[in-house]
C-alpha positions as CSV (number, residue, x, y, z in Angstrom):
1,X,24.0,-38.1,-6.6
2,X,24.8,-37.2,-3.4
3,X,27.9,-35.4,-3.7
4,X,26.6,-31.8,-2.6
5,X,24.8,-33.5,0.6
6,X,28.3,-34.6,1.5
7,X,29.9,-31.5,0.8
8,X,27.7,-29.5,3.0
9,X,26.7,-31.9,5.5
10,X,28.9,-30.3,7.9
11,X,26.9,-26.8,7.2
12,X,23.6,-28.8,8.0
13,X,24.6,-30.5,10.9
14,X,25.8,-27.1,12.3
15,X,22.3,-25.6,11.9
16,X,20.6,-28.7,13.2
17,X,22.8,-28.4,16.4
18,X,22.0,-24.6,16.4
19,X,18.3,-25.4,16.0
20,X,18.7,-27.1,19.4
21,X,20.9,-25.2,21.5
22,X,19.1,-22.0,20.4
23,X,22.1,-20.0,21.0
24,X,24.0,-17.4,18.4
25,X,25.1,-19.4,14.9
26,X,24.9,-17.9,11.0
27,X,26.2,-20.2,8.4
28,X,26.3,-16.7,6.3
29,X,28.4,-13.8,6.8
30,X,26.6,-10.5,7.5
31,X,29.5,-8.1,7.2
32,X,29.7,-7.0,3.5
33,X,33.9,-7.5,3.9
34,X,35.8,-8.0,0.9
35,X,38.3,-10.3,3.9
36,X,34.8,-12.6,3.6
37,X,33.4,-12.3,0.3
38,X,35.9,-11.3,-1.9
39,X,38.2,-7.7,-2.1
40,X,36.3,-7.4,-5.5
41,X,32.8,-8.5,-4.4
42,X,31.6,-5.0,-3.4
43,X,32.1,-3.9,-7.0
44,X,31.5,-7.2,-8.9
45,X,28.3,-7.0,-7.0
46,X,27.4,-3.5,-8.1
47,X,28.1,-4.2,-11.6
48,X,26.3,-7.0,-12.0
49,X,23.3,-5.2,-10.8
50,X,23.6,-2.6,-13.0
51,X,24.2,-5.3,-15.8
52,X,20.9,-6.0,-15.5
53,X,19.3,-2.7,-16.1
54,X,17.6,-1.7,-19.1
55,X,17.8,-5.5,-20.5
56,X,15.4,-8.2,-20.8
57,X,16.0,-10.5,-17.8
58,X,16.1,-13.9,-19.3
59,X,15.8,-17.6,-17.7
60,X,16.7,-20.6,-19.9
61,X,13.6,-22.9,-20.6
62,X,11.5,-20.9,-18.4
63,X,7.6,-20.2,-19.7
64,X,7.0,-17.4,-21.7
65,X,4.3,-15.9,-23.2
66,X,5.1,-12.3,-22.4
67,X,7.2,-10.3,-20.5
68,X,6.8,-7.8,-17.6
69,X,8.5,-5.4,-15.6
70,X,7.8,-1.9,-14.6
71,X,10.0,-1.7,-10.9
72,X,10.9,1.8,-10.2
73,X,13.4,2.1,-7.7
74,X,12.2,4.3,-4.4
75,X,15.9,6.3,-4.8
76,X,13.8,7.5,-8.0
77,X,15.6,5.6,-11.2
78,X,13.0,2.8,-13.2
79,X,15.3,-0.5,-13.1
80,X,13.0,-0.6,-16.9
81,X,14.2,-4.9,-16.6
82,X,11.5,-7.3,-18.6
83,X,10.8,-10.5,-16.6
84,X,8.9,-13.4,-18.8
85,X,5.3,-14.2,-17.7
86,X,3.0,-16.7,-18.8
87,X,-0.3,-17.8,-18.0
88,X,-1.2,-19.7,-14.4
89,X,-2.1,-22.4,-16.1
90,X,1.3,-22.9,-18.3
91,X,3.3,-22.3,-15.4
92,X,1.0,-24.9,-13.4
93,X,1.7,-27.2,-16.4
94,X,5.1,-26.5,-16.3
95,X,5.5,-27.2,-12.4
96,X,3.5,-30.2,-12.8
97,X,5.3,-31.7,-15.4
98,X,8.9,-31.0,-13.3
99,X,7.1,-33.0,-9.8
100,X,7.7,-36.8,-10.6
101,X,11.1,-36.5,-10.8
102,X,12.2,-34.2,-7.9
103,X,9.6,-36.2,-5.8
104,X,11.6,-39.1,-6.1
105,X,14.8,-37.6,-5.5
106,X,16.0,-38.7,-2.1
107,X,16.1,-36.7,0.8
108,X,20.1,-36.7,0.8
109,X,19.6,-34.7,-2.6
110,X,17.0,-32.6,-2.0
111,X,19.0,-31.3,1.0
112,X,22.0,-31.1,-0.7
113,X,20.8,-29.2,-4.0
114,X,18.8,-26.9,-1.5
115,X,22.1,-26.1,0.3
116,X,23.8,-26.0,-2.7
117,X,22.1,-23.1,-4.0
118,X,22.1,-20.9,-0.6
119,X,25.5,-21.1,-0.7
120,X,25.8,-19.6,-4.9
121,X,23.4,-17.1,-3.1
122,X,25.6,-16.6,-0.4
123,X,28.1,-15.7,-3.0
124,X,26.0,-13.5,-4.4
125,X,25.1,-11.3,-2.0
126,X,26.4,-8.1,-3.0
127,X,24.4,-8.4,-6.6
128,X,21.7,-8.9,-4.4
129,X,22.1,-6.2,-2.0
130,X,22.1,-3.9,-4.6
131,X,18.6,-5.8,-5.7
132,X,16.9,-5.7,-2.5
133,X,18.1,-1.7,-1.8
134,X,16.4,-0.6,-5.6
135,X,13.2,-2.4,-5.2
136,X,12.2,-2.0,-1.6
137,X,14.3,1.1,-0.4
138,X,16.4,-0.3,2.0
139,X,19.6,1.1,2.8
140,X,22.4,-0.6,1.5
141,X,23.9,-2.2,4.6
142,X,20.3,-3.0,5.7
143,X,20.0,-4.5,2.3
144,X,23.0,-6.8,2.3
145,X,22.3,-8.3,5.7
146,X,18.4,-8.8,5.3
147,X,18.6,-9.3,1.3
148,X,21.2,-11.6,1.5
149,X,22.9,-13.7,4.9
150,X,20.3,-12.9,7.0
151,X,17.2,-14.2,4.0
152,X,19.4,-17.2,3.7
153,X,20.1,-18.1,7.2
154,X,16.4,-18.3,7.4
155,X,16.6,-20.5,4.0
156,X,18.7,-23.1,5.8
157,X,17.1,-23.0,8.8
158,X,13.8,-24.4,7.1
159,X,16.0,-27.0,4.9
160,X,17.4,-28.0,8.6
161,X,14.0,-28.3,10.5
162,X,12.6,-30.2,7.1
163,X,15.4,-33.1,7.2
164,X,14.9,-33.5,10.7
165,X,11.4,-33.9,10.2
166,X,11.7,-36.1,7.0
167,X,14.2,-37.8,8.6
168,X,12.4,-38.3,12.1
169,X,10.8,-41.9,10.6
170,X,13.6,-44.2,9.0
171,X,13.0,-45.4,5.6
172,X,12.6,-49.2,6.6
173,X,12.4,-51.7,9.4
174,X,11.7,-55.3,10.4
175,X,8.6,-55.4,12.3
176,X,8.2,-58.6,14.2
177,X,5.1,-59.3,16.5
178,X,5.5,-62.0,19.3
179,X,2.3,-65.2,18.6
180,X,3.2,-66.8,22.1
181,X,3.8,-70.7,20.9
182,X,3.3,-69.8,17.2
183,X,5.9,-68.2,14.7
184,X,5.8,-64.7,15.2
185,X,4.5,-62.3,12.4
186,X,6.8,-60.6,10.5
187,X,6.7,-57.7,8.4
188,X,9.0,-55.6,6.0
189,X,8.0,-51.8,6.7
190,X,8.9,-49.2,4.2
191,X,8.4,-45.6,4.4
192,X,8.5,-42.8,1.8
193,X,8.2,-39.0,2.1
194,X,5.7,-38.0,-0.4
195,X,5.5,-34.2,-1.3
196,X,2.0,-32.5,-1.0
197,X,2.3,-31.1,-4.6
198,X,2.8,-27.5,-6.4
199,X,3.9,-24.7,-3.7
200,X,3.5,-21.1,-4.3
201,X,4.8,-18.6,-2.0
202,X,3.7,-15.2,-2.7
203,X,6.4,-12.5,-1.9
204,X,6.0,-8.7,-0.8
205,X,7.6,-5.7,-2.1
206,X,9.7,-4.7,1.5
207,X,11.3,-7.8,2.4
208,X,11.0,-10.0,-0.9
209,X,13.8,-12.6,-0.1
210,X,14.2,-12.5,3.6
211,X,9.7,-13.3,3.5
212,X,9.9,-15.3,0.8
213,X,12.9,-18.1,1.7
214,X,11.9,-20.4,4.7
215,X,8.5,-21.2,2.8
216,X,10.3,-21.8,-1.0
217,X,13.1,-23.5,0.6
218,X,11.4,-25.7,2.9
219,X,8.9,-26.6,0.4
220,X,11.5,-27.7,-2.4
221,X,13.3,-29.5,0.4
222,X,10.0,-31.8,1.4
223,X,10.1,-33.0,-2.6
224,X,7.4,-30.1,-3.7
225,X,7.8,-27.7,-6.8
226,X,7.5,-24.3,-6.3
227,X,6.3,-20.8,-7.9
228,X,7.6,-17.8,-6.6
229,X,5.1,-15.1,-7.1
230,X,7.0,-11.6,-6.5
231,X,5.5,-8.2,-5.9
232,X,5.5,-6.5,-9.2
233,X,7.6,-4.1,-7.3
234,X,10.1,-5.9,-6.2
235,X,10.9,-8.9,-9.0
236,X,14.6,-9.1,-9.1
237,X,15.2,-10.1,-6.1
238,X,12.8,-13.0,-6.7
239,X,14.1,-13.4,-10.3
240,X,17.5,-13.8,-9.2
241,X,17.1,-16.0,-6.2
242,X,14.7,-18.4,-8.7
243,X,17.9,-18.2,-11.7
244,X,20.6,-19.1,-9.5
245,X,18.3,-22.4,-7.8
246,X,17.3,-23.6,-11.7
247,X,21.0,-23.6,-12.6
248,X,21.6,-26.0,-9.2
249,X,18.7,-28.3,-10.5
250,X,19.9,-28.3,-14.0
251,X,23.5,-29.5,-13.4
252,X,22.0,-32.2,-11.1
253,X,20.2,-33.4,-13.8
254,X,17.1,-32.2,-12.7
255,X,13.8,-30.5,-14.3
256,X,14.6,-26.7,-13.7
257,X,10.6,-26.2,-13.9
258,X,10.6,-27.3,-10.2
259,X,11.0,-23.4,-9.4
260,X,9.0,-21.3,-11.2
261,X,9.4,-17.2,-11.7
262,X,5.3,-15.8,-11.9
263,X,6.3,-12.2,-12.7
264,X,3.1,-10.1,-13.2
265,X,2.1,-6.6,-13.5
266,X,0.0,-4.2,-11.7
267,X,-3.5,-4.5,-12.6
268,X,-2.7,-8.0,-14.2
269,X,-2.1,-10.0,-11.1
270,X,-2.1,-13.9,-11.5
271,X,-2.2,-14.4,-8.0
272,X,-5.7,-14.6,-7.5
273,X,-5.5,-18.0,-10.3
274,X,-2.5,-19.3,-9.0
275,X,-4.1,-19.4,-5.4
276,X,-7.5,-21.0,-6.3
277,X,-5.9,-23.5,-8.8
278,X,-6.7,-26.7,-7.5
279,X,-2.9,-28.1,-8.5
280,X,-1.8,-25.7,-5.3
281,X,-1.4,-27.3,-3.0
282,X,0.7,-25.3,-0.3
283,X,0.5,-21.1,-0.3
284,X,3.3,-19.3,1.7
285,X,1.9,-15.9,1.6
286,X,3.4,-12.3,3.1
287,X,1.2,-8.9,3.4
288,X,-1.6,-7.5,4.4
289,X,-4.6,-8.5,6.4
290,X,-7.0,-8.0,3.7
291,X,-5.4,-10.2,1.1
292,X,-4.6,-12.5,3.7
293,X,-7.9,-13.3,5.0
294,X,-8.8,-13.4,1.0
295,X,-6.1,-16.2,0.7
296,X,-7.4,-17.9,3.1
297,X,-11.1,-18.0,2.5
298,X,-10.5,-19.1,-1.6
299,X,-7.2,-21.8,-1.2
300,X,-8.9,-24.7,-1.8
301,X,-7.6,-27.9,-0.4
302,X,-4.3,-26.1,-0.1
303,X,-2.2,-25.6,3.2
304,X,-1.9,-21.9,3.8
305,X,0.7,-20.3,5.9
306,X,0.6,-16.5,6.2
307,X,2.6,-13.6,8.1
308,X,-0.1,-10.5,8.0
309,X,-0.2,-7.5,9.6
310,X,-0.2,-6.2,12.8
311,X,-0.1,-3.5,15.8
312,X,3.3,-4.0,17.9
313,X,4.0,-2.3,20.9
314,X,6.4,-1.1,23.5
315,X,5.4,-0.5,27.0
316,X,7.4,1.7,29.2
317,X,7.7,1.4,33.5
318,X,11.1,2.0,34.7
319,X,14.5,2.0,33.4
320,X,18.0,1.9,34.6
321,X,19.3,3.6,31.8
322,X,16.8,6.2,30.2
323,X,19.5,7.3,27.5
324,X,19.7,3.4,26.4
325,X,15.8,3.2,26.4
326,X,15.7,6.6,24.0
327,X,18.5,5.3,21.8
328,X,17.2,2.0,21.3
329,X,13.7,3.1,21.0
330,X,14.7,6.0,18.3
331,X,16.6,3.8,16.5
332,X,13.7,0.9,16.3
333,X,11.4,3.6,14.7
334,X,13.7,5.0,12.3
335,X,14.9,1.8,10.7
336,X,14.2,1.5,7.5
337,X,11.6,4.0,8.0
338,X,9.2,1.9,10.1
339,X,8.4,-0.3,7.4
340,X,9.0,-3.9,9.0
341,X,6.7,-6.1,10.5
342,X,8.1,-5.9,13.1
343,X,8.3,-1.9,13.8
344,X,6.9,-0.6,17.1
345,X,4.2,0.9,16.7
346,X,2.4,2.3,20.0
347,X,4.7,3.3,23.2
348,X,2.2,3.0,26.4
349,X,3.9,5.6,29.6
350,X,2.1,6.1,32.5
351,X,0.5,9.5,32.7
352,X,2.7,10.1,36.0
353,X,5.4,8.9,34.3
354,X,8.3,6.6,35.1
355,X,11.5,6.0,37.4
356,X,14.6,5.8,35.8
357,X,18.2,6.4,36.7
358,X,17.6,9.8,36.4
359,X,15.3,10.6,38.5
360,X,11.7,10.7,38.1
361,X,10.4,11.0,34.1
362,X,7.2,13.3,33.7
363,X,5.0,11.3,30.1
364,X,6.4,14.4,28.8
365,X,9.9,14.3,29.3
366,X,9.7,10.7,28.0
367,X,8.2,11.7,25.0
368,X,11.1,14.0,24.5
369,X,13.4,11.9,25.5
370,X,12.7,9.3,22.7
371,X,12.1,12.1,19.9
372,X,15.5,14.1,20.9
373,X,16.9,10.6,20.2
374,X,15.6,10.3,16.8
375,X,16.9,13.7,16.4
376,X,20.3,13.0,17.2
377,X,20.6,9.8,15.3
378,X,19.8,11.6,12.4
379,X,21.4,14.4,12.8
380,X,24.3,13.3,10.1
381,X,22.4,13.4,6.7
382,X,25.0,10.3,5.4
383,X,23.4,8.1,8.9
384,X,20.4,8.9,8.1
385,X,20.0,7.7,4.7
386,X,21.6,4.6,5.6
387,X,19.4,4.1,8.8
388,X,15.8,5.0,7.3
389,X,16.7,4.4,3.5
390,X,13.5,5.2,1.0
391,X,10.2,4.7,1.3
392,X,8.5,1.4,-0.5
393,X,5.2,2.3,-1.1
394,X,4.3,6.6,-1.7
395,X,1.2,5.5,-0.2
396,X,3.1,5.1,3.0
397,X,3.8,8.8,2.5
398,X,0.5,9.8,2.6
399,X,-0.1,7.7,5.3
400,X,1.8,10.2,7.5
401,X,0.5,12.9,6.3
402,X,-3.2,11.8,6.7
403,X,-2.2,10.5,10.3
404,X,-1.0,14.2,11.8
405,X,-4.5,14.9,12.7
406,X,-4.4,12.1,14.7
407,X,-2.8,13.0,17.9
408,X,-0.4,16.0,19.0
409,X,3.0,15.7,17.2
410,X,5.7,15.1,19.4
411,X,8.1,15.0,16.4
412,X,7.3,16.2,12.8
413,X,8.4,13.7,9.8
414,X,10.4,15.2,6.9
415,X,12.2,14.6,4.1
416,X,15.5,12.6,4.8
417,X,18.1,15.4,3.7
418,X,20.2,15.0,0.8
419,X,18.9,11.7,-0.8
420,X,17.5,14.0,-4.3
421,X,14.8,12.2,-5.9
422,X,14.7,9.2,-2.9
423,X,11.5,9.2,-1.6
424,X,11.9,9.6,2.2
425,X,10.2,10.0,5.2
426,X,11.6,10.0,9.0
427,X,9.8,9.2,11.9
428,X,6.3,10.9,12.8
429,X,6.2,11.1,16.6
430,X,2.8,11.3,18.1
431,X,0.8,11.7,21.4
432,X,-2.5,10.3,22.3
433,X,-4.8,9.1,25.5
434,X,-5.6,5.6,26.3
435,X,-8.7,6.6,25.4
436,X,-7.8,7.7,21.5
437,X,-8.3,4.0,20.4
438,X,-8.9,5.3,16.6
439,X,-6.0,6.6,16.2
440,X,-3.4,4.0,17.5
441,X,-5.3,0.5,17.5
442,X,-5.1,0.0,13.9
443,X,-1.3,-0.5,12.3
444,X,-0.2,2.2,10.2
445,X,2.2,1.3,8.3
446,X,5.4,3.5,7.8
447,X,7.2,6.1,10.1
448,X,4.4,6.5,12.3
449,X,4.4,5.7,16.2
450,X,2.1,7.2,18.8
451,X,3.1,7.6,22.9
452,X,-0.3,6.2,24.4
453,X,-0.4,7.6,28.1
454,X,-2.1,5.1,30.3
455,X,-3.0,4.5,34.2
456,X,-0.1,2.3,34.6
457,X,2.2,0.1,33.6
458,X,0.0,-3.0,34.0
459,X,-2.7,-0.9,31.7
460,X,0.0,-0.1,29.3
461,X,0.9,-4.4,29.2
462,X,-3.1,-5.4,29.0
463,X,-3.5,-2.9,26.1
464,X,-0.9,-3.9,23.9
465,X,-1.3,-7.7,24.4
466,X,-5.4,-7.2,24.1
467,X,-4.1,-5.7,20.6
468,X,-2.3,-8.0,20.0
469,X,-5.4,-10.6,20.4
470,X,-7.5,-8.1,18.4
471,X,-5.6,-7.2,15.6
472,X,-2.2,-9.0,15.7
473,X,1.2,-8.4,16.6
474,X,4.7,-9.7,15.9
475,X,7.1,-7.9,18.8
476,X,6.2,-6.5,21.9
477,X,9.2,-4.6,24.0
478,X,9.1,-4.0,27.8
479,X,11.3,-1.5,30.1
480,X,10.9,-2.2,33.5
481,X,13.1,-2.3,36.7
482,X,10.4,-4.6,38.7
483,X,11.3,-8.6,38.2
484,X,7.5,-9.0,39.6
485,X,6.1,-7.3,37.0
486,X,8.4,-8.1,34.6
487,X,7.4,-11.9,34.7
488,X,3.9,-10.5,34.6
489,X,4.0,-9.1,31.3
490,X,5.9,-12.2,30.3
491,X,2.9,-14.4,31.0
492,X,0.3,-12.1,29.4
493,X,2.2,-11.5,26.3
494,X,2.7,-15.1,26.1
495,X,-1.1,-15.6,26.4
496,X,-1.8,-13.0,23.7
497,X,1.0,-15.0,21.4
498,X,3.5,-12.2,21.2
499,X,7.3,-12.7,21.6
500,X,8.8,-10.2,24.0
501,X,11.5,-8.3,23.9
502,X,12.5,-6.7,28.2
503,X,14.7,-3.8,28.8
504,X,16.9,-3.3,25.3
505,X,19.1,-0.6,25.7
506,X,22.4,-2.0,23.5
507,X,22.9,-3.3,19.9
508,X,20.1,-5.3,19.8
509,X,16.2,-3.9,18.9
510,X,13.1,-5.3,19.2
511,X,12.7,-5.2,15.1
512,X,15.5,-7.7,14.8
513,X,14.8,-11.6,14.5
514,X,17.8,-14.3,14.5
515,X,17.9,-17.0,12.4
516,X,18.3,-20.8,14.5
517,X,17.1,-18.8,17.7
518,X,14.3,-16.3,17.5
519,X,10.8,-18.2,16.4
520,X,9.6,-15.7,13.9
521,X,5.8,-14.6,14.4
522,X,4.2,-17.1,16.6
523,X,1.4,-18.1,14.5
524,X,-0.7,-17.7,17.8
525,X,-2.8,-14.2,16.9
526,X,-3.8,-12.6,13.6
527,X,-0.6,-11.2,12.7
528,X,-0.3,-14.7,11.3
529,X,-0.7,-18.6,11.7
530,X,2.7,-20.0,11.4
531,X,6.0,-19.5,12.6
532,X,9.6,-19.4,11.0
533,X,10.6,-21.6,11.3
534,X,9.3,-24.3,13.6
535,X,8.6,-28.3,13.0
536,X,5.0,-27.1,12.1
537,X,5.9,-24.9,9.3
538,X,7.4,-28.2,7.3
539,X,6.1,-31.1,8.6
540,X,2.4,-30.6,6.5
541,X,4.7,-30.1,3.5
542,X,4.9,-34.0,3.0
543,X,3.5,-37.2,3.9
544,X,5.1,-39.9,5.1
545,X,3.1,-43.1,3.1
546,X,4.5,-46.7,4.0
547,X,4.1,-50.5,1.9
548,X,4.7,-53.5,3.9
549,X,4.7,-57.4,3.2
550,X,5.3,-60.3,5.2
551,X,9.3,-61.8,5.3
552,X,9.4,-65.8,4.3
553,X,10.0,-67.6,7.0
């Protein structure tokens, strides 16, 4: 039975080693190559995708007692795919029922299914890209790498982190303890990892794999079942990802019922049942604060672990290379049309401005700087649409229109040009005082980003990390030519529980996270309490119960 932990043992032991040395490893392509994937993957993919259009999307011995399914893609097409529901209570049954038997699967096969079906994923990460592109309205490239290598990277780096952890206590000893003159006491120790019980992880509609992975996959890896609650707007992602892991279980001989599909509809949620069922045991759960702290307050006995929302922020003092700073910056606001956690937000400049390379920057000329940037990225109507893509939600489209009151425009959003019925928005570029806290100290969500003018650049780093204490944060960026205050804002981020990003002006943006190096979220403000993917995040997953009895003499 353990014929796929052997196979891709070498695969593990090169993330556990990565998990140590921090430094650059991906066990998954991100270049969508046909050299890598395939000549005919690109279009395989595509067709796949559009296979599943139109049709009922059907999973083999999966509950049923309806079926849902109302996804309309943001490029402005309804996918019109039926996903089969059932109650919380069948599906509970149904998990339940599945438990025994992958609980007392060893570790060696958990691991080794687990790995087994990131890699079918792997291979299917074209299908998937096209998924992840028509449910949240990501461009395609942004799609592929976040839908698919990048999603599963973080999958194995929680299967990783759980053996380690599982396998940090061996599974039996000799424990012998010294009587002086008499025969010492001897004991036969045995350990067992037992799982916590039924996991649900509860995905969101703009990053439904790349969210949703570290928590499914780490949970099925301590020995737990697990139901995948999607977005209604973004199932197939979900669907997909929970197809290709049943067929893994199934040709192991396994209960497919230990991953679950809970496709709902708007209006018809099960969430709210599934989370306060007292069979949950663990809830993984992406989104907003509201929900979140909702979560929270009715889960029961059950070990919650959230990402939430938050107000990220860049704080500009000096700069060796102002052009760099723009670029990076415009591009960090355009992507995917400000709609990831972690999207800047707020831009603190002194009101005197800042020294850079250039010469002395009046707040105004940085301002400019960073919107002419935005404007010359997208520029080319084909860049564009690939850089912002469409947007998720339309009410984040009349969030940017509500929030032009809020400050002077620096830069107008519009329409991204020549994407038809794609509903698009580019950045909104907006300036405010120190003083304007109801405008910027709340996230918006979307294409929206306000340059705060403050005293200093030591006011611009207290703001931001007091926001981040008050409402949350994921990223925080710093420019700055001054190693004194550079370790400064170091040390207060750190206190206020942000990870910080210092003077990014190449091919690398505060928005991006890496997989085996980069802690996702710290879990140390409300933006959220755990981090992807640390020991924490899987070691509450299981327990670790022992027997013992005495060896004859």
């Amino acid at each position: 039975m353990t014929a796929l932990f052997d196979r891709h043992h070498p695969t593990l032991q090169a993330a556990l080693d990565a998990a140590v040395s921090r430094d650059y490893w991906s066990a998954y392509s991100e270049i969508p190559s046909g050299k890598i994937y395939g000549e005919t993957a690109r279009i395989d993919g595509l067709a796949d995708y559009e296979a599943r259009l139109g049709k009922p999307f059907e999973i083999a011995g999966h509950p049923v007692e309806d079926r849902v399914g109302e996804e309309v893609s943001p490029y402005g097409s309804a996918l019109d795919i039926s996903y089969p529901a059932a109650s919380s209570d069948a599906l509970v049954m149904a998990s339940q029922a599945a438990a025994s038997q992958w609980a007392a699967a060893s570790i060696d096969v958990r691991i080794g299914v687990c790995i087994e079906a990131l890699s079918r994923l792997n291979a299917r990460s074209f299908e998937m890209a096209n998924a992840v592109m028509h449910t949240t309205g990501q461009g395609f490239a942004m799609a592929f790498q976040a839908g698919g290598p990048h999603a599963q990277d973080r999958g194995l780096e929680a299967v990783a982190y759980a053996y380690a952890e599982m396998t940090r206590t061996p599974a039996q000893a000799i424990w012998t303890k010294p009587q002086g003159k008499n025969d010492p006491i001897v004991l036969e120790k045995h350990w067992r990892i037992v799982p916590r019980g039924i996991s649900l992880v509860i995905g969101c509609n703009t990053f439904p794999t790349w969210n949703s992975y570290p928590g499914l996959f780490a949970s099925l890896a301590t020995g737990n079942t697990v139901i995948v609650k999607p977005h209604p707007a973004a199932i197939l992602p979900l669907a997909i990802t929970v197809e290709i892991i049943r067929h893994v279980l199934a040709e192991e001989g396994f209960d497919a019922n230990a991953v679950l599909l809970a496709a709902d509809a708007v209006g018809s949620e099960i969430t709210k049942n599934l989370v306060q069922h007292p069979a949950t045991a663990i809830i993984d759960y992406t989104g907003s604060n509201s929900f979140g702290a909702w979560v929270r307050a009715n889960a029961g006995r059950a070990d919650v672990y959230t990402e939430e929302a938050g107000v990220n922020s860049i704080v500009i003092g000096a700069t060796d290379n102002f052009v760099g700073l723009c670029d990076n910056i415009a591009f960090s606001l355009s992507l995917y049309s400000g709609q990831m956690c972690t999207a800047p937000q707020n831009i603190f400049v002194p009101r005197s401005g800042i020294a850079t390379n250039e010469g002395h920057k009046s707040f105004d000329a940085v301002t400019a700087g960073i919107a002419g940037a935005i404007d010359s990225l997208l520029s080319d109507p084909a860049r564009a649409a690939g850089v912002c893509g469409a947007i998720a939600n339309p009410a984040s489209v009349a969030r940017v229109s509500e929030a032009r009151s809020l400050g002077r425009i620096v830069r107008d959003s519009a329409p991204v040009e020549g994407m038809g019925e794609a509903r698009t928005a580019t950045p909104l570029i907006l300036s405010v005082d120190a003083t304007a806290e109801a405008a910027y100290a709340e996230e918006r969500f979307g294409p929206i980003a306000f340059v705060v003018a403050v005293d200093d650049v030591a006011a611009g780093v207290n703001r931001a990390a007091e926001l981040s204490e008050s409402k949350g944060a994921i990223t925080a960026a710093l420019y700055e030519t001054d190693e004194t205050s550079v370790l400064a804002a170091a040390d207060r981020f750190a206190k206020a529980g942000v990870n910080l990003s210092v003077n990014l002006t190449g091919g690398i943006y505060v928005n991006q996270s890496a997989a085996f190096s980069d802690f996702h979220v710290t879990g140390a403000n409300p933006a959220g309490n755990a981090s992807l993917t640390d020991a924490a995040f899987v070691a509450n997953r299981f327990r670790v119960v022992m027997w013992r009895r005495p060896v004859a003499a």
